[in-house]
ROPATI-434079 format. One record per residue: x, y, z of N, C-alpha, C in turn; residue number from 0. Coordinates in steps of 0.001 Angstrom, whole numbers, always signed. Atoms other than C-alpha are relative to their C-alpha. Layout:
REM ROPATI-434079
   n_east  n_north     n_up  ca_east  ca_north    ca_up   c_east  c_north     c_up  num
        X        Y        Z        X         Y        Z        X        Y        Z  NUM
...
This chain:
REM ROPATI-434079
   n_east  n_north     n_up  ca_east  ca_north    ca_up   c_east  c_north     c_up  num
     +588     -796    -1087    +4086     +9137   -49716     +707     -318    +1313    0
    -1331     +628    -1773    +6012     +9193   -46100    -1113     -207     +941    1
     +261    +1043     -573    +4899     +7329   -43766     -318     +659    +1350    2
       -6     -983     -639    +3203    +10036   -41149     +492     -482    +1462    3
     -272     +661    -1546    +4295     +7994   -37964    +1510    -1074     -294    4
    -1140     +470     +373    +7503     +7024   -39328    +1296     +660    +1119    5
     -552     -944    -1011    +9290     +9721   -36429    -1197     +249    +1338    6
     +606     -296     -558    +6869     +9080   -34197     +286      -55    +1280    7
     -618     -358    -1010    +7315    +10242   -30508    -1124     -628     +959    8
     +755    +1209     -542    +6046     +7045   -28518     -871    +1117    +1328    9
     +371    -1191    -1627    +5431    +10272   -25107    -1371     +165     -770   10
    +1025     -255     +577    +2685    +10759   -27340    -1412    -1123     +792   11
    +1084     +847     -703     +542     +7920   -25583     -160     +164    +1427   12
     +447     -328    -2106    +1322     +8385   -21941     -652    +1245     -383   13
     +451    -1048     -477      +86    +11826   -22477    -2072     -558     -511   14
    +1542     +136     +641    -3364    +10703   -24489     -487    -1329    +1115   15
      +25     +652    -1007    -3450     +7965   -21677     -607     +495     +873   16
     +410     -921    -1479    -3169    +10159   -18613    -1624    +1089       -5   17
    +1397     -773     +105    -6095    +12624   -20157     -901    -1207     -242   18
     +470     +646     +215    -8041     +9993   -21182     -591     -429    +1733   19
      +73     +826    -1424    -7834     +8120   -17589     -455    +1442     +746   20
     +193    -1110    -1036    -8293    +11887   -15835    -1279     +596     -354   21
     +892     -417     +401   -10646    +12975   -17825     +250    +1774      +43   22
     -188    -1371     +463    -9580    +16643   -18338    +1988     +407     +378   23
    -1288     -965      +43    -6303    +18772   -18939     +632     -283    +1270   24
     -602     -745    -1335    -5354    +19763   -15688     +288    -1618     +812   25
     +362    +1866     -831    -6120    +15875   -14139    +1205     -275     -474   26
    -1372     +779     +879    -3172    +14514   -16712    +1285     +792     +274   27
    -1941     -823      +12     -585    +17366   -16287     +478     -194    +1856   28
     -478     +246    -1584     -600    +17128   -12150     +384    -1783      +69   29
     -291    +1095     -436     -376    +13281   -12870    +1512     -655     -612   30
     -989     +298    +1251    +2438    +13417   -15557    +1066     +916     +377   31
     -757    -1020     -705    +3786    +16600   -13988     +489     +173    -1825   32
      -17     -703    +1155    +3510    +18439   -17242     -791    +1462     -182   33
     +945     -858     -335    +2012    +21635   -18217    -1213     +181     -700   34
    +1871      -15     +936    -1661    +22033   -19577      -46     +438    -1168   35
      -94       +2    +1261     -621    +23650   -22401     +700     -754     -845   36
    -1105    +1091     +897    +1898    +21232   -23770     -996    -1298     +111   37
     +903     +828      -85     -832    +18634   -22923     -718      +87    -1309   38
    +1011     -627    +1010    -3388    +20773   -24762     +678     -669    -1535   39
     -754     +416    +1611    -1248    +20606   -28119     +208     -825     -270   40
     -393    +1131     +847      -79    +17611   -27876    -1418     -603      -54   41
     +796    +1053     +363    -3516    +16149   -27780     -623     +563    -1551   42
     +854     -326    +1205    -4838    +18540   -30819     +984      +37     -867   43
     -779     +615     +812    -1667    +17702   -32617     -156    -1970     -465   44
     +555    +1732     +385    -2823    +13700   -32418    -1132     +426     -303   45
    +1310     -507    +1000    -6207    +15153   -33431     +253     +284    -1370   46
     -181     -246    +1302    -4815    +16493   -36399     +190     -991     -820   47
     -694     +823      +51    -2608    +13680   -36883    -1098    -1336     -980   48
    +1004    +1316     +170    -5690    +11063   -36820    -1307     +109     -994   49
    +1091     -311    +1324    -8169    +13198   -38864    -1067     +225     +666   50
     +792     +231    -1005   -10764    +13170   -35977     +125     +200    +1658   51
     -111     -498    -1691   -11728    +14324   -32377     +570    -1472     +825   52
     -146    +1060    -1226   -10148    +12148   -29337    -1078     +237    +1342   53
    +1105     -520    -1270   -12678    +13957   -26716     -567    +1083     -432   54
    +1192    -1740     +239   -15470    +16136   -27004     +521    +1024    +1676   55
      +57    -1017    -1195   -14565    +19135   -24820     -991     +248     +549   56
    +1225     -166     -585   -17470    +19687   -22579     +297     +846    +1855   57
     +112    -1258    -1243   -18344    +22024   -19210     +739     -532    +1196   58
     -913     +375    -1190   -16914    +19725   -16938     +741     -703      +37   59
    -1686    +1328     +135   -13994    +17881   -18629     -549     -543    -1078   60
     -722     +199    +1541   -13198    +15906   -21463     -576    -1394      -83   61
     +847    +1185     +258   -15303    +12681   -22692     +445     -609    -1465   62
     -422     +856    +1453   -13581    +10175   -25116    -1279     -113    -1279   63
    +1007      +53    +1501   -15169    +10263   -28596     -522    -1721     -338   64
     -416    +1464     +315   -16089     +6737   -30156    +1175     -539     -452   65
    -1214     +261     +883   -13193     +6919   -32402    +1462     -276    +1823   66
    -1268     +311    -1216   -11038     +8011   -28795     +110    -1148     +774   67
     -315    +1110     -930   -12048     +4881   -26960     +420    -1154     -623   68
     -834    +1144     +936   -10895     +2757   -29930    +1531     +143     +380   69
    -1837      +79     -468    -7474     +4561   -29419     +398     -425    +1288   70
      -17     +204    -1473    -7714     +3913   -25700     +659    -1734     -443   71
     -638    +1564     -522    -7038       +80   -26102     +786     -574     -908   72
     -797     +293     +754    -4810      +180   -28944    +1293     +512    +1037   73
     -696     -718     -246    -2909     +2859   -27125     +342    -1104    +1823   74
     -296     +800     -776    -3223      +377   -24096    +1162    -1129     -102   75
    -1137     +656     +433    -1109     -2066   -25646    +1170     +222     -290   76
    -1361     -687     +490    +1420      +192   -27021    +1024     +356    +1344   77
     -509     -194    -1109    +2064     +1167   -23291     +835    -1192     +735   78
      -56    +1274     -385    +1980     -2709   -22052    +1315     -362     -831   79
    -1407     +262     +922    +4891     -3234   -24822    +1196     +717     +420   80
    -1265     -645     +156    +7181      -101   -24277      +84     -442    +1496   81
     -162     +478    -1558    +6540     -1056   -20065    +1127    -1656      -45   82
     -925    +1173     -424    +7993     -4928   -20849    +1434     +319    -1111   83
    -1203     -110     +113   +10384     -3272   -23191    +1285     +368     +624   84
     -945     -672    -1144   +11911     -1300   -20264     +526     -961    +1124   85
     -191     +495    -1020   +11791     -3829   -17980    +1359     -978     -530   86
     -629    +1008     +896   +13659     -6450   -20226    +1185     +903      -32   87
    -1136     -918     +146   +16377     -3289   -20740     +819     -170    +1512   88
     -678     -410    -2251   +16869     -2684   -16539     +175     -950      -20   89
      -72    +1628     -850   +16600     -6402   -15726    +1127    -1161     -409   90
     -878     +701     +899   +19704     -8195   -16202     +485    -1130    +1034   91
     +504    +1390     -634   +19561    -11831   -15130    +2011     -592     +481   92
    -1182      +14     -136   +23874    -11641   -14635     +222     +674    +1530   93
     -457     -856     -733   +24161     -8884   -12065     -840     +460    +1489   94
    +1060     -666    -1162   +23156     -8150    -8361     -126    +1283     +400   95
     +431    -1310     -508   +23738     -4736    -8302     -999    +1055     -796   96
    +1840     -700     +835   +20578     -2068    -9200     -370     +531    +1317   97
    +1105      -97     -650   +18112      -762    -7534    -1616     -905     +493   98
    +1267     +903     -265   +14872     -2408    -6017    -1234    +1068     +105   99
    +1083     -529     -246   +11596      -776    -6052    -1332     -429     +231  100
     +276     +647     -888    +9688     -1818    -3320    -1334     +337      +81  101
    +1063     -502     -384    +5857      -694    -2805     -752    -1015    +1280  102
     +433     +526    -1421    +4023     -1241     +512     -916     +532     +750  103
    +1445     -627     -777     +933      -719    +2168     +564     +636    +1209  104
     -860     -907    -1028    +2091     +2001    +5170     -105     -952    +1136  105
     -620     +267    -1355    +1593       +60    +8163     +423    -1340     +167  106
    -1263     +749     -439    +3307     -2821    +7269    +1358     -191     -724  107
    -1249     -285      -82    +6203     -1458    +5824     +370     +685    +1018  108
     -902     -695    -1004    +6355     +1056    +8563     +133    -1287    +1475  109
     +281     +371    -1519    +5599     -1017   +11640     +762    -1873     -477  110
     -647    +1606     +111    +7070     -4900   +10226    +1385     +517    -1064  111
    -1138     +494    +1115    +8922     -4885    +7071    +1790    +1177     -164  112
    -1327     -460     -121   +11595     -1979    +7680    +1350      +88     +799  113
     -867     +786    -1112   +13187     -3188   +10868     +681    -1450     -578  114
     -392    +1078     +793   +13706     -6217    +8753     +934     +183     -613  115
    -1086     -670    +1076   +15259     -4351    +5790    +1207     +260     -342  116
    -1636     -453     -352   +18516     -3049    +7632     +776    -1270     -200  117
     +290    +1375       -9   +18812     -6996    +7983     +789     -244    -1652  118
     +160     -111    +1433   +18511     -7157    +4213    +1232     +579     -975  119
     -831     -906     +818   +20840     -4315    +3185    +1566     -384     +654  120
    -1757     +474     -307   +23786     -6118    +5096     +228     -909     -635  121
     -633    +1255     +504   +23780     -9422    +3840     +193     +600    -1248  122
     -358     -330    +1255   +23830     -7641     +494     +827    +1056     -459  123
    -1229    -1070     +419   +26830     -5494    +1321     -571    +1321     -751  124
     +459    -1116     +309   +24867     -2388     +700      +61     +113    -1985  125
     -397     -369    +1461   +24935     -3133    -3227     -989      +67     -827  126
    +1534     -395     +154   +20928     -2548    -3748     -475    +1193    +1191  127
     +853    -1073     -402   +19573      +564    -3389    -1358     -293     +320  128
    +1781     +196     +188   +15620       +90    -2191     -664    +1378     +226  129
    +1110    -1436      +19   +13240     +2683    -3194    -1037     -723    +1289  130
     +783     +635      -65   +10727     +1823     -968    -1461    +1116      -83  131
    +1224     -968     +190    +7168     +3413    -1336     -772     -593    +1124  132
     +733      +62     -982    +5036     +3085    +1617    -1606     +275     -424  133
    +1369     -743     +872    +1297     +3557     -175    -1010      +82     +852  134
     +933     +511     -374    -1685     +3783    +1078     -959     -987    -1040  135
     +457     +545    +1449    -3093     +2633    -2471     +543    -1303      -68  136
    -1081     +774     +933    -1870      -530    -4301      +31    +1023    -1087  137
     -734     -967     +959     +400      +677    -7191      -15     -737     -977  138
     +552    +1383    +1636     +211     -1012   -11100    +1320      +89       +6  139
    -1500     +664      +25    +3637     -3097   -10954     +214     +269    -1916  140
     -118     +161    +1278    +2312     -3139   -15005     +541    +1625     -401  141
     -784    -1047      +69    +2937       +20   -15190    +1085     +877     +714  142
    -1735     -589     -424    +6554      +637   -13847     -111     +742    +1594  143
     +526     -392    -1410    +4889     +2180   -10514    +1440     -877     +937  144
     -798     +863     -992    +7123      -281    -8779     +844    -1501     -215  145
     -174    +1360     +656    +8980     -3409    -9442    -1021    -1221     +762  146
     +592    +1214     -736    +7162     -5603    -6525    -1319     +761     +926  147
    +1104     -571     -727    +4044     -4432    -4760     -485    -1195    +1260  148
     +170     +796    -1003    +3372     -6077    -1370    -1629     +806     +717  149
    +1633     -973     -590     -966     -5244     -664    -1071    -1151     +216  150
     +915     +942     -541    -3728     -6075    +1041    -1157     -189    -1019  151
    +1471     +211     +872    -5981     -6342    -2196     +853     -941     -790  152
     -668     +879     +589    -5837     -9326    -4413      +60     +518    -1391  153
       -1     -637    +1526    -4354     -8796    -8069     -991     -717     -710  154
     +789     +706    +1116    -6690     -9355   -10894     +436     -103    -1037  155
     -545     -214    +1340    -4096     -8736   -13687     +383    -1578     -408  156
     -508    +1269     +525    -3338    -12327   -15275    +1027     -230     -769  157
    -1485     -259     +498     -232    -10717   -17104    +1539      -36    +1544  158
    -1143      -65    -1036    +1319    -10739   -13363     +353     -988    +1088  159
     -186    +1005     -721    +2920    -13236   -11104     -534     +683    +1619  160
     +326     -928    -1606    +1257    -12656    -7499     +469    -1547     +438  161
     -126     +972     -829    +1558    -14799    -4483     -507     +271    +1435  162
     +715      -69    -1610      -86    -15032    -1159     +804      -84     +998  163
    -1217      +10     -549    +2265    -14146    +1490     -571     -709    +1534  164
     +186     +271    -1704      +83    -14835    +4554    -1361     +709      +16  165
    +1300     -504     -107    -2905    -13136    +6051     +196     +663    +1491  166
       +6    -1021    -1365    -3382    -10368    +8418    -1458     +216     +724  167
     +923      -85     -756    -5381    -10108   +11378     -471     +764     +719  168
     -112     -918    -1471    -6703     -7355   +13224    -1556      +42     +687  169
    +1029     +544    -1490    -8433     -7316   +16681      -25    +1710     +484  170
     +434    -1627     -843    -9779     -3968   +18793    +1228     -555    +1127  171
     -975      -73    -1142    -6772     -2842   +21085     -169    +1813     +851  172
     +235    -1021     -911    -6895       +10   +23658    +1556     +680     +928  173
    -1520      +26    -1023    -3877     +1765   +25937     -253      +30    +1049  174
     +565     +353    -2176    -3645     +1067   +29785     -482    +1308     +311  175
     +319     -962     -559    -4488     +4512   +30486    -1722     +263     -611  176
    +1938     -240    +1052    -8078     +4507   +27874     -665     -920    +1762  177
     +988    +1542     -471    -9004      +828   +29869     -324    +1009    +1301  178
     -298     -477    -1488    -7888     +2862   +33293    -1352     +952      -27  179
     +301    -1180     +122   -10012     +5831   +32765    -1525     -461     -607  180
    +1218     +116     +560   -13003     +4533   +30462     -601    -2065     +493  181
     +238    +1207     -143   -13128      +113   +31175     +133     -219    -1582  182
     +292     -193    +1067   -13596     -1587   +28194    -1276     -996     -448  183
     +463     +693     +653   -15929     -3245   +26104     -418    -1519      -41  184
     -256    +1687     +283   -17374     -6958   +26432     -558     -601    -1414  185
     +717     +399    +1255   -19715     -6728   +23247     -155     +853     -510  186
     +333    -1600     +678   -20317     -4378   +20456    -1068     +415     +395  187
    +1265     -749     -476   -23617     -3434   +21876     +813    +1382     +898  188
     -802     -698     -780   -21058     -1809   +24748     +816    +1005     -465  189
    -1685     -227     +406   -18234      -810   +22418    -1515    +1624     -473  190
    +1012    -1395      +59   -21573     +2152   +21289     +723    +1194    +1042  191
      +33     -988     -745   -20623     +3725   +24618    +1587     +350     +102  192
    -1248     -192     -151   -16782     +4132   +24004     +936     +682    -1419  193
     -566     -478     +759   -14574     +6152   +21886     +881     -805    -1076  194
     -680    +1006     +854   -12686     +4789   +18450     +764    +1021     -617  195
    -1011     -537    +1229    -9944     +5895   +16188     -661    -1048     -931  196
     +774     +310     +519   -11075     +5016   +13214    +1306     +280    -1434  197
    -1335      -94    +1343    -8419     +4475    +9733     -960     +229    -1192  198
    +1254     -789    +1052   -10246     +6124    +6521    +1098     -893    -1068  199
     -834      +37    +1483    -8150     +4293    +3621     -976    -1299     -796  200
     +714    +1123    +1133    -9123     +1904     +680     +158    -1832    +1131  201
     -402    +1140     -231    -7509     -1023    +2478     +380     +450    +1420  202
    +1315     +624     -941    -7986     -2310    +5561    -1152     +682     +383  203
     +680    -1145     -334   -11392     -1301    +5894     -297     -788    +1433  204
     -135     +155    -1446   -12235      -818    +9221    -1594     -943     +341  205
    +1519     +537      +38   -15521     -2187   +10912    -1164    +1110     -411  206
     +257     -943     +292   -18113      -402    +9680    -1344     +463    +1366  207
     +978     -690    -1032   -19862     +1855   +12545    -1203     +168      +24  208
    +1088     -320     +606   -22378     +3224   +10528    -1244    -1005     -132  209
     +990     +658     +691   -23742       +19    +9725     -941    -1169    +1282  210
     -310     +972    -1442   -23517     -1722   +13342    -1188     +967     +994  211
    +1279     -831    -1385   -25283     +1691   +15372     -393     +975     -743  212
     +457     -884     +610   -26415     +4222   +12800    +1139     +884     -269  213
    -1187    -1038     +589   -24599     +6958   +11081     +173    +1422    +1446  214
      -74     -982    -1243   -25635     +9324   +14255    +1229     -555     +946  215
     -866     +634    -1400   -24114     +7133   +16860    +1386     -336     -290  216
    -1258     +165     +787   -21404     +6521   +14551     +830    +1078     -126  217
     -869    -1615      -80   -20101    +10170   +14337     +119     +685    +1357  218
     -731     -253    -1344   -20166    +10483   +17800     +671     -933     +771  219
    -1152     +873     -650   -17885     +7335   +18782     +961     +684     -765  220
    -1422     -354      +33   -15190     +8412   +16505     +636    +1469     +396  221
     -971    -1551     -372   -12828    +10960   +17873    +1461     +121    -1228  222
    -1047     -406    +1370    -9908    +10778   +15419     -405     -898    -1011  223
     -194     +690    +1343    -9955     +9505   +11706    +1254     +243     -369  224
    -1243     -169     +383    -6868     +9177   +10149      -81    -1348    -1416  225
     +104    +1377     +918    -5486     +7658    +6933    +1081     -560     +109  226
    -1956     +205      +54    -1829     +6872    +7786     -147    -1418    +1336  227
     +280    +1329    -1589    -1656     +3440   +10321    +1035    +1067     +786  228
     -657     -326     -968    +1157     +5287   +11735     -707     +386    +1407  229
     +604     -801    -1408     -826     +7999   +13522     -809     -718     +172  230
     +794     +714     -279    -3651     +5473   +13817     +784     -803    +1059  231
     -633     +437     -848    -1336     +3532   +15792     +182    +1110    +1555  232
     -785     -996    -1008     +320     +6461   +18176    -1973     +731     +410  233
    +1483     -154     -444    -3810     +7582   +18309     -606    -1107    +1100  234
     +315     +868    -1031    -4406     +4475   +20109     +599     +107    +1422  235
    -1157     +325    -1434    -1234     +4163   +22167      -81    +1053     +892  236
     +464    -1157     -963    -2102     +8037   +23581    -1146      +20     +393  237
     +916      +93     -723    -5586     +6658   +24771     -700     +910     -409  238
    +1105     -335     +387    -7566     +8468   +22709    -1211     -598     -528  239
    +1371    +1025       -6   -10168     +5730   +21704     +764    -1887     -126  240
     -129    +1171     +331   -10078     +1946   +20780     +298     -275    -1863  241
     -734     +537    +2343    -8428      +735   +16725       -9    -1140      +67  242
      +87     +926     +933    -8413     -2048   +14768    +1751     +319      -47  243
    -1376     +316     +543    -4564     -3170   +14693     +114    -2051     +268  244
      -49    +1402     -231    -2546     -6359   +14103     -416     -358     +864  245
     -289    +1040     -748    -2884     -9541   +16055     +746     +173     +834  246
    -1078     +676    -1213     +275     -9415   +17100     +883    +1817     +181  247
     -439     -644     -886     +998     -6040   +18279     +965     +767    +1077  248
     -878     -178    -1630    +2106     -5720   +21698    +1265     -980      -67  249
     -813     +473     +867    +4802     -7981   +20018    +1164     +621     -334  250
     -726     -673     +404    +6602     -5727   +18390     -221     +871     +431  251
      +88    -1037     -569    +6386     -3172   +20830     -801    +1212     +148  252
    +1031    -1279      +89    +3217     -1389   +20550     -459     -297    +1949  253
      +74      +80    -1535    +2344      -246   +24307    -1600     +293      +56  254
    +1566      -18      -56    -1481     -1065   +23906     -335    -1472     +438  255
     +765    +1183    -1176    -3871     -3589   +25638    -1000     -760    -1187  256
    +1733     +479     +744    -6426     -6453   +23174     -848     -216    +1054  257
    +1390      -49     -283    -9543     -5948   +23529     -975     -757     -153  258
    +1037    +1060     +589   -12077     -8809   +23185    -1102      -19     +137  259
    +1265      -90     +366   -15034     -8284   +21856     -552     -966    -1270  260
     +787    +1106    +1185   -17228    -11256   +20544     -146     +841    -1425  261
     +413     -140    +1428   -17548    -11130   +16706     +904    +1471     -178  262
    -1213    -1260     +347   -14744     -8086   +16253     +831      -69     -469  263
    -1120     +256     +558   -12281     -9210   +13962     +327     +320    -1651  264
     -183     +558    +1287   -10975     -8975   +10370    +1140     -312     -445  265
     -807     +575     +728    -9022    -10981    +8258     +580     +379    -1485  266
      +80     -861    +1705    -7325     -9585    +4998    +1311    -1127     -236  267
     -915     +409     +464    -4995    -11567    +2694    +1198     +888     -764  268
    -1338     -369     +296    -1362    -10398    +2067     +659     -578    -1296  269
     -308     +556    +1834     -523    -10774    -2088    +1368    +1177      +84  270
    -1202     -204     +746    +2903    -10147    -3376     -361       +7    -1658  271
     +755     -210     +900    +2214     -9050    -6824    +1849     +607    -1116  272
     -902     -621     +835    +5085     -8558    -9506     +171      +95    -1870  273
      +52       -3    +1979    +6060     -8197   -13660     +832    -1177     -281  274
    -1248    +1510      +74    +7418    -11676   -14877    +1123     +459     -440  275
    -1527     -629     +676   +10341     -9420   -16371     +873     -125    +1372  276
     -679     -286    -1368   +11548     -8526   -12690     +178    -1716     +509  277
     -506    +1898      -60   +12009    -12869   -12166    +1293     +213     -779  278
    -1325     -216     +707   +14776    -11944   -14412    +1300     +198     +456  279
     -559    -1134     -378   +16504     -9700   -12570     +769    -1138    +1267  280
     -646    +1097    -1460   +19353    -11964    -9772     -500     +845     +885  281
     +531     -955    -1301   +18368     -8855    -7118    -1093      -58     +182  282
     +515     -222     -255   +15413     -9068    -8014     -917    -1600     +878  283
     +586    +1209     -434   +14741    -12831    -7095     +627     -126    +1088  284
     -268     +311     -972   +16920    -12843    -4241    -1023     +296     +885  285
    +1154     -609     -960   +14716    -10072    -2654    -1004     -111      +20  286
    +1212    +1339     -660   +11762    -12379    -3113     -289     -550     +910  287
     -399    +1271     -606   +13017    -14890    -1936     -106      +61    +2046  288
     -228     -486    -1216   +13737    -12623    +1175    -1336     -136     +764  289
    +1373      -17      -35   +10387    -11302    +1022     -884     -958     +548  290
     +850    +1591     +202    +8284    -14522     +925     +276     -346    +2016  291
     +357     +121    -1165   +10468    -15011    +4186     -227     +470     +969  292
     +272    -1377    -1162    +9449    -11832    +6331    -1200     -309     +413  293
     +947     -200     -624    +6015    -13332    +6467     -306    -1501     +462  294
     -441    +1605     -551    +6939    -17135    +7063    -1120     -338     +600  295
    +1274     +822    -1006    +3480    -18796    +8797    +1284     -795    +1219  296
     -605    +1010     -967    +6264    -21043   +10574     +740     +504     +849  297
     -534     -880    -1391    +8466    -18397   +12067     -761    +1085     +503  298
    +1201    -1118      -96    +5587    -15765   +12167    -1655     -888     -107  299
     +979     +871     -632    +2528    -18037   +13802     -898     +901     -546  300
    +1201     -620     -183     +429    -14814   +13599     -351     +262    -1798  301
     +106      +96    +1242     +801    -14726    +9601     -793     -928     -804  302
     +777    +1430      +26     -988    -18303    +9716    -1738     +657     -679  303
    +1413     -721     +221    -4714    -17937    +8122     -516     -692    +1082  304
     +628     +337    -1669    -5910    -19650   +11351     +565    +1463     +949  305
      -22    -1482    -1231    -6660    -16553   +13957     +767     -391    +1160  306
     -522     +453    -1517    -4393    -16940   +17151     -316    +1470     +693  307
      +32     -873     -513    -5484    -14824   +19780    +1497     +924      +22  308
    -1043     -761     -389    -3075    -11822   +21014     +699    -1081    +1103  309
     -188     +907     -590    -2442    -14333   +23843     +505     -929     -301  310
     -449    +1682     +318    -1642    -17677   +22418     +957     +711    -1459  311
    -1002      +94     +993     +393    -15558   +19772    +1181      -37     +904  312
     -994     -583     -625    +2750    -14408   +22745     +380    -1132     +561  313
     -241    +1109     -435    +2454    -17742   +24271    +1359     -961    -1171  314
     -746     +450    +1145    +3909    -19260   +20751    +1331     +594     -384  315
     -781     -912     +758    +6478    -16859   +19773    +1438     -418    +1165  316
    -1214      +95     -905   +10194    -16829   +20865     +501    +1169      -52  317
     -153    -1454     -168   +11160    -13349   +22114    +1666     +314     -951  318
    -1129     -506     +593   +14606    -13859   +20249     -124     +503    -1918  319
     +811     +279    +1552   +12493    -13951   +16858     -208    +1725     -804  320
     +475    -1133     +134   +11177    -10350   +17542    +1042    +1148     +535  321
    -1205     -757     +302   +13048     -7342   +16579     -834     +983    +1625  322
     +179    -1517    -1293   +12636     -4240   +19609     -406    +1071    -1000  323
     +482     -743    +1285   +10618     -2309   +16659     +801    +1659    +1056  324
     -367    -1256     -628   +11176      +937   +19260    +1091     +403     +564  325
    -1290     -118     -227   +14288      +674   +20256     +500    +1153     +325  326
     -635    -1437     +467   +16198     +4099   +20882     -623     +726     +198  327
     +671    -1130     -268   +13599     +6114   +20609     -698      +96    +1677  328
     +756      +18    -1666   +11791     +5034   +24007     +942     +700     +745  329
    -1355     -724     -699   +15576     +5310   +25163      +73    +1312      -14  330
    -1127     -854     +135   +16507     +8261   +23910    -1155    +1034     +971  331
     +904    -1042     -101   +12878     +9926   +25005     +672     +113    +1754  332
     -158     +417    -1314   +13844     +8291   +28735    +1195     +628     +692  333
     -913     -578       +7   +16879    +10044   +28651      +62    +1332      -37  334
     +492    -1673      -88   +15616    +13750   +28006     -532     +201    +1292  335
     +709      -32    -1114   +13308    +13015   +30859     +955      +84    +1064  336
     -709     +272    -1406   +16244    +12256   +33320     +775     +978     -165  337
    -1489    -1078     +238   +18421    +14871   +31984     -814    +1481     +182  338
     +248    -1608       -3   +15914    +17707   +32176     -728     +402    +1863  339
């Protein structure tokens, strides 16, 4: 008798995966970038296949059978295997040239770690490509998402090497023209009567409003939400309310004012998170190595898990340390202005 999985076409699991995890058709093909009918078939071709339903079809999507959630964690493993088979293929413990694929919570790849980077891509004679991904999410390093994930949530996977890079701090900051125009704040009782930007993502969460002055009083302090730090940033710096950013700031060239308000702070820890395959890899341990030192406690004070004010960071710091994050652009804006 032949051996019905003797030609078997491993794509067959990411797709019973992705539905599975989406819970209907349409969920798996936008995540797989496939189309719903080739989905469709292939899952009632593994139906056939197995002798038995994988999901009861139902009114509002697709609900693993008993039999389907058995395949679920077989089919888990099968993934976990062909993932360290790939990696073990790419990763070759001889050679520095490759690619890097970088993942990064948005505002501190945009606002720290890519001013760094250029840095990065010289000493290594341009001979690593870096993807980098900017997320708002963390991304599953286990699943190929990325080779190194740099986030503010801690990993729970015990198949993956993490590491604690440091710890981030952020304080209420304002722009000279808000303080000019509105004052600011000595206590949150006060901070009620003043406008906020306000960052909507999984990670960092912000303070919560709602829970401090009611959900009323809470929807009328914020004036912008946003999920991107960028514009959360440039929201501040145009004096439209008070944010939650780093410590250290006005540092790297943000043109905003801290704000100190008793009991207003939070602290989040900074995990480096990777696949022990990628240790393999010479590029990929150099750019660790790099890594690890972009957030240094000893040359970066404000990285320390001890809080240093905005103040006593600027006091500490040596201005030759810190890059001119804005560089150019201030210029170049300063330059339209005089020319028009």
């Amino acid at each position: 008798m032949d051996n019905p999985w003797a030609n078997v076409d491993w794509d067959l699991v990411r797709v019973f995966l992705a539905v599975a995890e989406k819970g209907s058709f349409k969920g798996a093909a936008d995540s797989i970038t496939m189309s719903i009918n080739t989905i469709r078939k292939t899952i009632e071709r593994m139906e056939d296949q197995f002798g038995y339903p994988l999901f009861f079809r139902e009114p509002n999507g697709l609900r693993l059978t008993a039999e389907g959630r058995r395949v679920v964690v077989s089919a888990r493993e099968v993934e976990h295997s062909m993932n360290d088979l790939w990696r073990t293929a790419s990763a070759s413990a001889n050679t520095m040239k490759g690619p890097i694929r970088v993942a990064i919570t948005e505002g501190l790849g945009t606002f720290w770690l890519i001013p760094q980077l250029s840095e990065f891509v010289e000493d290594v004679a341009g001979i690593n490509r870096i993807e980098l991904q900017c997320a708002i999410k963390s991304v599953d390093v286990m699943r190929l998402e990325a080779d190194i994930s740099v986030q503010l949530e801690e990993p729970t996977n015990p198949d993956l090497i993490r590491r604690k890079l440091g710890k981030l701090h952020l304080v209420p900051w304002a722009s000279t023209q808000y303080i000019e125009r509105f004052g600011v704040p000595r206590s949150i009782l006060e901070l009620s009567e003043h406008r906020v930007v306000e960052q909507d993502a999984d990670r960092p969460k912000n303070f919560d409003l709602a829970e401090l002055f009611g959900a009323g009083v809470a929807e009328r302090m914020v004036a912008i939400r946003t999920n991107f730090s960028s514009a959360h940033y440039w929201a501040i710096a145009k004096g439209v309310g008070l944010g939650m950013l780093p410590s250290y700031a006005r540092l790297i060239g943000g043109n905003v004012e801290p704000v100190d308000i008793p009991g207003l702070r939070l602290s989040l820890d900074i995990w480096m998170t990777c696949h022990p395959e990628v240790l393999k890899s010479a590029r990929h341990r150099l750019f660790v190595d790099w890594l690890v030192s972009c957030f240094s406690s000893h040359r970066y004070p404000w990285f320390q898990d001890e809080f240093l004010t905005p103040a006593q960071i600027e006091e500490r710091s040596e201005p030759a340390l810190i890059k001119e994050y804005f560089d150019g652009f201030v210029a170049q804006a300063d330059r339209w202005i005089k020319s028009s």
